[in-house]
N, C-alpha and C positions, 0 to 999 in steps of 0.2 A: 256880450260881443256878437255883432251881424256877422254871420257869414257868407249873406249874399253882398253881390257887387254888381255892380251897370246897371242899366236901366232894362235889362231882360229875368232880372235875378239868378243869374246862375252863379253857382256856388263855389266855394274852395275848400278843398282840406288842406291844411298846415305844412302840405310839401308842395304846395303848387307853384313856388319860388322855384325851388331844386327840381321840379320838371322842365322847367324853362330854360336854368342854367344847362341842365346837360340835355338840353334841343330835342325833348318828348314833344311827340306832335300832340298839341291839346285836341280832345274834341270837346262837344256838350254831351254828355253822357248822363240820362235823365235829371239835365238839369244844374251835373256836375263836371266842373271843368277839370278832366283829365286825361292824363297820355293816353292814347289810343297803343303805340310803338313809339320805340325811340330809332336810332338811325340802322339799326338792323330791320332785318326782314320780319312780317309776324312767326313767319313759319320757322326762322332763323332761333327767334328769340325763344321759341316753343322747344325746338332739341334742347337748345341749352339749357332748359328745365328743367326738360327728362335726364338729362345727362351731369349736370353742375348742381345749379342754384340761380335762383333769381330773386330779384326783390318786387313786391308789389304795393301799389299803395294803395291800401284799400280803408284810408281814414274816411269815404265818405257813409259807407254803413255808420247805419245807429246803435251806439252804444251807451246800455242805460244800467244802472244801478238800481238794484228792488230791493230794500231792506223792509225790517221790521219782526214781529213776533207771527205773523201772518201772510209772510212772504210767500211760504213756500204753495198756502192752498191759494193764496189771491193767482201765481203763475198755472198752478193746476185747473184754475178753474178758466183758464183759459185756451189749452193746450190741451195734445192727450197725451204729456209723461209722466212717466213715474217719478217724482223729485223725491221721495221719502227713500226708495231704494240708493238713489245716487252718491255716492262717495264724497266726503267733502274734498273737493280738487278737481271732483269729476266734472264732464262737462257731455251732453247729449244734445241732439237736434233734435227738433218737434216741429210742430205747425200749431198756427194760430188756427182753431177754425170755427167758422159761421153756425147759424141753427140749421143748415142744410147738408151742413158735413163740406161745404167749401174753404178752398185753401185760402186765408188771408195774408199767409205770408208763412216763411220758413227761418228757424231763428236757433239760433246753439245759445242754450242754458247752461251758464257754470255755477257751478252749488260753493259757496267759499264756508260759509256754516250755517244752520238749519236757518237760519234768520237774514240771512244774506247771501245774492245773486247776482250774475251777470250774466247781461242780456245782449248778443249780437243780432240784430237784424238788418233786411236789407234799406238801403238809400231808397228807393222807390216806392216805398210803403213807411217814410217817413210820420207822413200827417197822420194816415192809417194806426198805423200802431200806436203814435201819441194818443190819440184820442181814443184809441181802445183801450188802454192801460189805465189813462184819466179817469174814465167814465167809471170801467171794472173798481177803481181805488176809490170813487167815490160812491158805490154800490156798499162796498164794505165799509166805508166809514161808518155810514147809518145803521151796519149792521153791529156797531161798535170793534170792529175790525183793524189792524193797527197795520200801514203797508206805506212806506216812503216809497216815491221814484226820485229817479236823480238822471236825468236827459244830459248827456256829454255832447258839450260844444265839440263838432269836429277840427274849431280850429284851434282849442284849448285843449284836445286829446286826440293823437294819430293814434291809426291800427296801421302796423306792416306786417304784411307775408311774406317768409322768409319761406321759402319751396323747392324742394330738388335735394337728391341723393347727400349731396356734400353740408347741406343748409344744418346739421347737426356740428359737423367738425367747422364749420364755420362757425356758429356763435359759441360755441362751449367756451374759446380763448377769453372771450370777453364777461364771464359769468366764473362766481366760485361754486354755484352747484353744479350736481352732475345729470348732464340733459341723458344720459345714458337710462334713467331711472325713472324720466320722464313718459311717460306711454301716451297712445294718442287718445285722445279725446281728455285730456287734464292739461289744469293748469296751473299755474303758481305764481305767484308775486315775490318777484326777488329784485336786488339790485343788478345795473347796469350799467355802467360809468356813472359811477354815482346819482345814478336818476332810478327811482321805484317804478319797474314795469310788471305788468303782467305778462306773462310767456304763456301759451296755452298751443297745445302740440295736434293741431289740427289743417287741415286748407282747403283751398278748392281746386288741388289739381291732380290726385288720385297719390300723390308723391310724398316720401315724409315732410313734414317742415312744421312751422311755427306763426303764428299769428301774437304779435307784441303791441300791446296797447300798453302807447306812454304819451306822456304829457307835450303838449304839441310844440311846444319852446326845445324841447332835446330830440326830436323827433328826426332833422337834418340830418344832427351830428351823429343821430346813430345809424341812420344810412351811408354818411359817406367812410363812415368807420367799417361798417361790415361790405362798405365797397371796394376798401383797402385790399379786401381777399381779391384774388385776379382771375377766381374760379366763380367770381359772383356781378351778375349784371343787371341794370333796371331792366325790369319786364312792362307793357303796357294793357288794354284789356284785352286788346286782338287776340295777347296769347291764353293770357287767362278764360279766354272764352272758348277756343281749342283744347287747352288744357283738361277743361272742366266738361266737354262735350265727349272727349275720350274717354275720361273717368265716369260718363253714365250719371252726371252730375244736374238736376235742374236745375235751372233758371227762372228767377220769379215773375212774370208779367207773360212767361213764352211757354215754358213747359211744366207751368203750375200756376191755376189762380183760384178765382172765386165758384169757379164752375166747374173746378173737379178735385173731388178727393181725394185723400191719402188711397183709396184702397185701388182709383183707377189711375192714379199715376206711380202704382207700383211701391207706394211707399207705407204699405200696412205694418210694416216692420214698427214703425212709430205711436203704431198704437199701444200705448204698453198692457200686459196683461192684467194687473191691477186694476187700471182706468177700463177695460174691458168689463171686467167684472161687477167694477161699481157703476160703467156707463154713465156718468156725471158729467164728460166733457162736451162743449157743445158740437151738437150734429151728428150724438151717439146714437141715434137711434136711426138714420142711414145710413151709419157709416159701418156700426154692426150690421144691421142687415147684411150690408154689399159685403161684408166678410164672409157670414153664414152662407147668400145664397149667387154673390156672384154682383158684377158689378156689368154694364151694359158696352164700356170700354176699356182698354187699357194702355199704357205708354209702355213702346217697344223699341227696338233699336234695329237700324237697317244700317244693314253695307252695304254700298251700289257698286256695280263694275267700275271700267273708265269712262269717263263723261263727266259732266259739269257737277257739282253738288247740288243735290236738294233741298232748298233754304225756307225756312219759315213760311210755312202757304199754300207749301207744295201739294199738290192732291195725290194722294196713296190709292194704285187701284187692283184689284186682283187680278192673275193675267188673263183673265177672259175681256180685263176692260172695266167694271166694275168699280165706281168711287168706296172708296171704304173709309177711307179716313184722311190726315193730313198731319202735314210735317210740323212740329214745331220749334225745333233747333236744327240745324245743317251745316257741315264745313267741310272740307277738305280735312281729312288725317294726316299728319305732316308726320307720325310716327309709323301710322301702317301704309300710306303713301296711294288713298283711296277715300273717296266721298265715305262720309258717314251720316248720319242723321237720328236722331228721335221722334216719335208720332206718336198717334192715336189710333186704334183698330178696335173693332169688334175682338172680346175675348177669344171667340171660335177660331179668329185667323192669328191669333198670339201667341205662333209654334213658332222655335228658333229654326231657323232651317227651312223655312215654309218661304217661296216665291212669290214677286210682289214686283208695280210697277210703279214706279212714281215718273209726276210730270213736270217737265221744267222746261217751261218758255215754250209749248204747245208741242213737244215732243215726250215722248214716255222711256223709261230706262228701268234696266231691270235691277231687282235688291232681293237682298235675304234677310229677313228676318234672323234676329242675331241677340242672345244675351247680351245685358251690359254687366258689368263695363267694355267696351271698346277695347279699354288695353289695362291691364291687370293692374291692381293697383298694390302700392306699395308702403302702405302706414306701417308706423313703427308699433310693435306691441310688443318689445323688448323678451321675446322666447327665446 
């Protein structure tokens, strides 16, 4: 089944009917046609997050199936996680990365048993990832190596985000297990009005919720089921992009790609200690380095006073005037009710609290350097 349409090929996921019917403004969003907002405000739609639940459609990520007897080192030998430590249910983020310790993409692995996975990645690094996975599974074929993929049509399997404080007592009614038990980063395949989903207790907007991949034929009816609640509304990506900018959250093509690594975009955490030790995964040998003796940037988080936001571009300079670096995510805070932003710096100037100017639209304004997350996040870890 094609999932492109027109003569521009942009895409659909399997709710792009039901964003129509309840009047989601579509855009082209690299390539895929979906709600940007629906008839609320973004920043409208963004409280309601923080405060309710919302729903997202986020069936255009890729989602792929890895089996086999060799599953677990064919993903290792791509990434730097630990899969042998992982719990079967469990579920971890990583990065794909280059022989230069670049980021090729960021992707949450779920372990279902030692021989079987699942893969979320991003839309935008579709072809990317295909043909990295290919190529790796035909590397080990020759090696007599044994690794199925299994590439999910988006219009034959939706993912939804179920997000926000209440998104727990909202789907539990429709489930006989108990999401109570459920903790974040795991997942599980249960029934669902009679349709086999995966539920796995993660998101992208600092808040508890669930991320549901089900079969794209049931995929409607279990939105407008869990739309039944009157504490639960479509969200579009405007918010989700606020959302996930508070939560200290990147974004792949803006504030993570091929030119910088786990350790200068602040995400060394991902390197697990095991793969440390054995140094096997690719780009280990800059990527420990920049561990051992320091890396030459790093991504930081700025609050600005009042004044415009800082958006993607923007040049970061120290108050003497000085270019230092630049912005590469920016929004308005619709929670702390104040521009926010993420960049790049020199290590030396990557102190919380430390004075800073950025420029927008040939005027400069002043920021502070600032831990992320932005606004405290709130995953479930059932203590």
């Amino acid at each position: 089944m094609s999932t492109t349409s027109g003569p521009d090929k942009t895409r659909k996921t399997c709710l792009y009917d039901l964003h129509v019917k309840k009047e989601g403004k579509i855009v082209n969003f690299s390539g895929w046609l979906l709600p940007v907002q629906y008839r609320e405000a973004i920043a409208a739609s963004h409280q309601h997050t923080r405060t309710f639940a919302s729903i997202f459609d986020v069936g255009h990520m890729m989602q792929t199936r890895v089996s086999g007897r060799n599953a677990g080192e064919f993903l290792e030998s791509l990434t730097t996680c630990d899969l042998k430590k992982l719990n079967e249910g469990g579920a971890t983020l990583t990065v794909f990365t280059d022989q230069n310790g670049g980021i090729l993409d960021d992707l949450i692995i779920t372990k279902d048993k030692d021989d079987r996975y699942f893969v979320v990645s991003n839309a935008g690094r579709r072809e990317e990832d295909s043909q990295l996975l290919l190529e790796r599974a035909e590397e080990f074929k020759k090696q007599n190596k044994f690794v199925d993929l299994e590439f999910l049509d988006p219009l034959e399997q939706g993912l939804v985000a179920l997000q926000g404080p209440t998104a727990m007592t909202t789907l539990q009614p429709l489930l006989n297990i108990d999401l109570s038990k459920l903790k974040f980063m795991n997942s599980v395949i249960t029934d669902v009005l009679g349709t086999t989903v995966r539920i796995t207790r993660c998101g992208y907007t600092g808040e508890d919720g669930f991320e549901i991949s089900v079969p794209g034929t049931e995929a409607g009816n279990l939105v407008e089921k869990i739309l039944e609640n009157p504490e639960v509304k479509l969200a579009g990506l405007g918010a989700r992009d606020s959302l996930r900018l508070e939560a200290g959250l990147c974004l792949y093509g803006h504030d993570i790609d091929q030119n910088v690594t786990p350790v200068e975009a602040a995400l060394t955490w991902l390197v697990a200690k095991r793969r440390r030790e054995e140094a096997n995964f690719p780009g280990a040998e800059r990527i420990l380095s920049q561990i051992k003796r320091g890396a030459t940037k790093k991504r930081v988080g700025l609050i600005l006073g009042q004044g415009p936001p800082a958006r993607e571009g923007a040049t970061i300079l120290t108050p003497e005037g000085e270019r230092v670096g630049t912005v590469t995510s920016g929004a308005p805070s619709p929670t702390l009710g104040r521009p926010i932003a993420m960049g790049y710096v020199p290590p030396d100037l990557a102190q919380a609290g430390q004075g800073v100017l950025v420029e927008v639209r040939g005027k400069t304004y002043k920021a502070t350097m600032t831990k992320m997350p932005f606004v405290k996040t709130k995953y479930y870890t059932a203590k």
